[in-house]
C-alpha positions in Angstrom: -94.2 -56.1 -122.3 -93.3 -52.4 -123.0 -92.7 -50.9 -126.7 -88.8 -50.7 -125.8 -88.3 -54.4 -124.2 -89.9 -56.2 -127.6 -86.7 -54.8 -129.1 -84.4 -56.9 -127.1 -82.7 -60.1 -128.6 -81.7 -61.5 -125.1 -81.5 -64.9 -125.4 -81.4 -64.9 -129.4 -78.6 -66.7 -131.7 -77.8 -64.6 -134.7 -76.1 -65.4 -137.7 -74.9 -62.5 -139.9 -73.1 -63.7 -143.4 -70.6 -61.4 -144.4 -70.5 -59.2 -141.2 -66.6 -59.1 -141.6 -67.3 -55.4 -142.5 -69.7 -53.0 -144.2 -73.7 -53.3 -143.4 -72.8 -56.7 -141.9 -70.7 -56.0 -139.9 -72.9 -52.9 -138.4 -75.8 -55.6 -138.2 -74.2 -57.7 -136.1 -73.1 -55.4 -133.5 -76.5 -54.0 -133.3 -77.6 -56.9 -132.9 -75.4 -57.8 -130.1 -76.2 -54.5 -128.5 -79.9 -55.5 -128.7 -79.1 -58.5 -126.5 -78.2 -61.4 -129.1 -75.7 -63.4 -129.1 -74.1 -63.2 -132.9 -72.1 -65.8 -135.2 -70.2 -63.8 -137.3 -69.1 -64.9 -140.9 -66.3 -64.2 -143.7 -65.9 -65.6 -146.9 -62.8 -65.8 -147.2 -61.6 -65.5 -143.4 -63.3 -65.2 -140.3 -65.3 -62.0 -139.1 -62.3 -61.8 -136.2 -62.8 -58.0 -135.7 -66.3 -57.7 -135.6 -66.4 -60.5 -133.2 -64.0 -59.1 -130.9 -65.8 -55.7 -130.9 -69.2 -57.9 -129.9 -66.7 -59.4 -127.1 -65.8 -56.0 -125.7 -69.3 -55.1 -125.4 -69.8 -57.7 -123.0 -71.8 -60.1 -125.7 -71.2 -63.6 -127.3 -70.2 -64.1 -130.8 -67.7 -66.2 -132.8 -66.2 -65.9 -136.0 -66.7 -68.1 -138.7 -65.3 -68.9 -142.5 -67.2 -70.1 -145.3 -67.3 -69.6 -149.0 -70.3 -69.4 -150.2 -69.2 -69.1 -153.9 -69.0 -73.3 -153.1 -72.3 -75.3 -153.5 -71.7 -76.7 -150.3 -70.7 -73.4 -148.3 -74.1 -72.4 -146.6 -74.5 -75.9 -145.6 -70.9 -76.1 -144.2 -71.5 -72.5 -142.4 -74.6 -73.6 -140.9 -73.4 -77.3 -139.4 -70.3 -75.2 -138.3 -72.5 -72.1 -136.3 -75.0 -74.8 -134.9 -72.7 -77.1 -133.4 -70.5 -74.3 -131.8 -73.6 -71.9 -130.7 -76.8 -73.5 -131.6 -79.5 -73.1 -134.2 -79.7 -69.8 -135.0 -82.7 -67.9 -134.0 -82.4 -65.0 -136.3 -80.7 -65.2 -140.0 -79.4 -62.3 -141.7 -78.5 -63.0 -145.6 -76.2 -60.2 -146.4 -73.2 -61.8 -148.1 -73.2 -61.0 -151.6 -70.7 -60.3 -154.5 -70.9 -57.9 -157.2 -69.5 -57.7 -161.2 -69.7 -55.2 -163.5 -69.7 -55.9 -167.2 -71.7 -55.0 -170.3 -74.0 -57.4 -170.4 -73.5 -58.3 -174.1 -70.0 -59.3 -172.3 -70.9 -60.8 -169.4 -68.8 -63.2 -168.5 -70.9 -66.7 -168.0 -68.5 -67.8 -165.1 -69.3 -64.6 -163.2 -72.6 -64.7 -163.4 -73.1 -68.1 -162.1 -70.8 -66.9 -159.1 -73.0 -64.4 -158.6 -76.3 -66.1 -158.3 -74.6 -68.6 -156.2 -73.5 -66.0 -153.5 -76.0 -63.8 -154.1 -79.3 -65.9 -154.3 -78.8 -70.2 -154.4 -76.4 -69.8 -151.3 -79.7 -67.6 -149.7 -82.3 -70.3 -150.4 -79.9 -72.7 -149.1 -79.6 -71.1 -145.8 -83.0 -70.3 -145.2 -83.9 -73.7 -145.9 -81.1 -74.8 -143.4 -82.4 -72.5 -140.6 -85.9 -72.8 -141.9 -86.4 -76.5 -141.0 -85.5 -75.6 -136.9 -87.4 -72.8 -136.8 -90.9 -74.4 -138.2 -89.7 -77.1 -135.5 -89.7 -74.5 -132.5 -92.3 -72.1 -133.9 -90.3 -69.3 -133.8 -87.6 -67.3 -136.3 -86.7 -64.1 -137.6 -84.8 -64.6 -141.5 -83.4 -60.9 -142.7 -82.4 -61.0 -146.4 -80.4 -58.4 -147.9 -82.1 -57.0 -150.9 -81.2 -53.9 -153.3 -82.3 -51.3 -155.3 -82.1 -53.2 -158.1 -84.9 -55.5 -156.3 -86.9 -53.3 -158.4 -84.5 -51.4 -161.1 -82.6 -52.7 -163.4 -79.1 -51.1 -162.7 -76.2 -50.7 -165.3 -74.0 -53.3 -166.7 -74.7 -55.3 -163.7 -77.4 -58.0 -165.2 -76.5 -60.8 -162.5 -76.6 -58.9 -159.5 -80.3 -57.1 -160.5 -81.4 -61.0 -161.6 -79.8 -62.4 -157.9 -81.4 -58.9 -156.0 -84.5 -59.5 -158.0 -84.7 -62.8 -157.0 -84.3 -62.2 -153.3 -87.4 -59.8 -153.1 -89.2 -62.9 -154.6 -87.8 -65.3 -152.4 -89.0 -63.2 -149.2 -91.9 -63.2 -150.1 -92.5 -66.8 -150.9 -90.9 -68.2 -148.1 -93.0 -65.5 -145.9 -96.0 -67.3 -147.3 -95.4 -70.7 -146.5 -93.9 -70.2 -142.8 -96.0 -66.9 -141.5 -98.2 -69.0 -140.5 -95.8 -71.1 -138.4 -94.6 -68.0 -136.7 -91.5 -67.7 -139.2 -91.3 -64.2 -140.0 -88.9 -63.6 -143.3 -88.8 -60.3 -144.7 -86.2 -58.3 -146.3 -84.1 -54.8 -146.5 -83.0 -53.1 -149.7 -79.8 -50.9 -148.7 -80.1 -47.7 -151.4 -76.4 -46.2 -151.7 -74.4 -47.0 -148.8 -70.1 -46.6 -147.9 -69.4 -50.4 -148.9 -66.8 -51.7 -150.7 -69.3 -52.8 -153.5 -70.1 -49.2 -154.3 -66.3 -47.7 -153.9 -66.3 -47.9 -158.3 -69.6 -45.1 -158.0 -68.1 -43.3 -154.8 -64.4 -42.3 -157.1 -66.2 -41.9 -160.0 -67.2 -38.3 -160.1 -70.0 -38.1 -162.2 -72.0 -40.9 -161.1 -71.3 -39.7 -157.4 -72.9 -36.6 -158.5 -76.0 -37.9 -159.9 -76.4 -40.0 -157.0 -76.3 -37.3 -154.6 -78.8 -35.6 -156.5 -81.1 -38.0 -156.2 -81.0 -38.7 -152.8 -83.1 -36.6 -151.0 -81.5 -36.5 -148.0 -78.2 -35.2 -149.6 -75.8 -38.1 -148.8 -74.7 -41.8 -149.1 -75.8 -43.9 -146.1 -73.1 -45.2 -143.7 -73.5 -49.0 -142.4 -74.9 -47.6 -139.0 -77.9 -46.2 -140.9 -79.3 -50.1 -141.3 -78.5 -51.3 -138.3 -82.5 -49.9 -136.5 -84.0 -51.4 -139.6 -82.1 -55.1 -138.9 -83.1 -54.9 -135.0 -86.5 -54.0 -135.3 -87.0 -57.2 -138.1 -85.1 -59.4 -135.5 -87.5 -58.4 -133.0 -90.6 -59.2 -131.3 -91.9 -55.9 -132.8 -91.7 -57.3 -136.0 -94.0 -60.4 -135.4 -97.0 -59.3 -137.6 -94.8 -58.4 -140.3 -94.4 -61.0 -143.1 -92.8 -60.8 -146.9 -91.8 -56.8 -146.6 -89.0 -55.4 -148.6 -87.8 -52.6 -146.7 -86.4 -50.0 -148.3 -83.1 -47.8 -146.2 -82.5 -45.3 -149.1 -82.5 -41.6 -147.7 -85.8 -41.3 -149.7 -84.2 -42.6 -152.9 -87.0 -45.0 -154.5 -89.6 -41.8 -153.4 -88.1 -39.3 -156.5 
C-alpha cells in the first residue's frame, strides 16, 4: 500500500462528539473527505449542518443528540450511533465545556459539570467503543486534549484538572490496548477560532499576548487540526500509541 492510500478511512465508522461546529465539526468533514463514513453529535441538538455538508460531499453521516453533562449521555450516544451505523471504528472525544471563575470561587456545581463533559463522559466512551474494538482487533480513539494538558491556565481550575486528566487517560488506555491493535492517542489544540476562546479573542490585551507568543503570528482556524485528526484515524498512525500531539503554531516551543 502506497504512503497516500494508508490515509484513507474508506470503509471506517467515525464518531465525532461535538462536531456541530468548531474543531469538531472540521474533524468530521475531514474525515469524511478521507473516506469515512461520520456520526455526527450535538449536545444539545443534532450536528444537522455538518452532516448535511458530509452528505453533499457524497459521504455518509447522521446527526445525533446527546448530553453528555448526564451520567448516562455517552452511553445513550453510543447505543444510539451503533444501532443506526455500527460500532464505530474511529472515536474522536472532542466535546467539552469550559468555566471561568477564580478558583477560590469556583462554583462546586460547575466544576463537576466540567469533569463530567470534559473527562468521566471520555472514559465512558472509550470504554464503550473500547470493548468492540479489542473484540475485532482494530480501532483508532482521538481525544481532545489542551494546553493546559500541561499548564495550568487562569481561573479555569476544572478544565486544566479535566485537560490534565485526558493526557493521562491516553496514555493509560494506550497501554492496555496497543497491544490489541487499539491505537488511542490524543491532540492538544493551542489557541484556535472556537467559541470557548471568543472571551480571549475580544479581550484586547490577552489577544495581544497570545499573538505574541505564537510563533507563527496567528490563532489557528478549525481546518488547521483537521491533517492531525486524519493521519491518527489512519493506518499511518498504527505504530503510534499514547501521543499527545500538540497543533499550536509553535506555541508550547517558546
Amino acid at each position: 500500500m502506497g504512503i497516500l492510500e494508508q490515509f484513507r478511512l474508506d470503509g471506517k465508522v467515525a464518531l465525532v462528539t461535538g462536531s456541530a461546529s468548531g474543531l469538531g465539526a472540521a474533524i468530521a468533514l475531514a474525515l469524511a473527505d478521507a473516506g469515512a463514513s461520520v456520526a455526527c453529535h450535538g449536545n444539545r441538538r443534532p450536528a444537522d449542518e455538518t452532516s448535511d455538508k458530509i452528505r453533499s460531499m457524497g459521504r455518509t453521516s447522521q446527526s445525533f443528540a446527546a448530553d453528555l453533562a448526564a451520567l448516562d449521555g455517552a452511553q445513550a450516544l453510543y447505543q444510539s450511533v451503533s444501532s443506526a451505523m455500527g460500532a464505530p471504528d474511529i472515536l474522536v472525544n472532542n466535546a467539552g465545556t469550559i468555566y471561568r471563575q477564580a478558583a477560590e470561587d469556583y462554583d462546586l456545581q460547575e466544576w463537576m459539570k466540567v469533569l463530567q463533559v470534559n473527562l468521566n463522559s471520555v472514559f465512558r466512551l472509550c470504554q464503550l467503543a473500547g470493548h468492540k474494538m479489542l473484540e475485532r482487533r482494530h480501532g483508532k480513539i482521538i481525544n481532545i486534549a489542551s494546553l493546559l494538558s500541561f499548564q495550568g491556565g487562569i481561573r479555569v481550575p476544572a478544565y486544566a484538572a479535566s485537560k490534565g486528566g485526558i493526557a493521562q487517560l491516553t496514555k493509560a488506555l494506550a497501554n492496555e490496548w496497543a497491544g490489541h491493535n487499539v491505537q488511542v492517542n490524543a491532540i492538544a489544540p493551542g489557541y484556535f477560532r472556537t467559541t470557548n476562546t471568543s472571551a480571549l479573542q475580544k479581550d484586547e490585551v490577552r489577544n495581544r499576548q497570545i499573538l505574541e507568543r505564537i510563533p507563527a503570528g496567528r490563532w489557528g482556524e478549525p481546518e488547521d487540526i483537521a491533517g492531525a485528526a486524519v493521519f491518527l484515524a489512519s493506518q499511518a498512525s498504527d505504530y503510534i500509541n499514547g501521543e499527545v500531539l500538540v497543533v499550536d503554531g509553535g506555541w508550547m516551543a517558546r
